[in-house]
C-alpha positions, 0 to 999 in steps of 0.5 A: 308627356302632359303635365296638369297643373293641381289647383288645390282647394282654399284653406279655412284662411283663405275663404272668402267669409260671409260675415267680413263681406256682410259688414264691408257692404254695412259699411260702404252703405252706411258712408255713402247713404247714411241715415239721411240721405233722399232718394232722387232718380238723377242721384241713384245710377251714380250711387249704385255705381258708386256703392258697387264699385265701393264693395268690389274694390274693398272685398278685393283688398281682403287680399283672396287673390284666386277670388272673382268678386261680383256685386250687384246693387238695387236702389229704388224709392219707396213710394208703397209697392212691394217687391220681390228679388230672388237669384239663382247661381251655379258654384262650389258650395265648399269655396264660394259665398254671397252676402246680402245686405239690405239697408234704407229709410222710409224714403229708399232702400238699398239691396247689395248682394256680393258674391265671392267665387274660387277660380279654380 
């Protein structure tokens, strides 16, 4: 005789929400980009890692233990091209999210997208 383990579904509580993880991102940009700071190619793959790795680890210490967190950064200078990004994602509308934030000056912009998915 099988047993099947039941996974149940997160509560309200336990749901990753997109608002707390749009101002942890706020956050992680604002400290390590400010409002001064110069784009420089040789600076922006340490940046990017950093600012990833900034966002993963405070959206994990939100304590959502069945959670698997994915943070994507794109950091370009802005020398007057424009630019189009879009994603496409399979998940379960009802306990996964995402949240964007775009943050730059004149000089640079910065896109971090983090996404939150319930293993079930």
């Amino acid at each position: 005789m099988s047993t099947k383990a039941v996974i149940e579904p997160p509560s309200y509580h336990q749901k990753a929400s997109k608002g707390r993880m749009e101002e942890i991102i706020k956050e992680v940009q604002q400290e390590n980009l400010g409002d001064n700071w110069k784009y420089t190619s040789d600076d922006a793959t340490n940046f990017t890692k950093k600012i990833s790795d900034d966002v993963k680890n405070r959206l994990r210490d939100l304590g959502l233990s069945r959670y698997k967190f994915l943070v994507q950064v794109t950091l370009g200078q802005k020398v007057g091209e424009g630019m189009h990004m879009g994603m496409r994602c399979l998940w379960d509308q009802d306990t996964d999210a995402f949240a964007t934030v775009i943050h730059g000056s004149d000089d640079y912009f910065c896109s971090v997208t983090a996404y939150s998915v319930y293993q079930y």
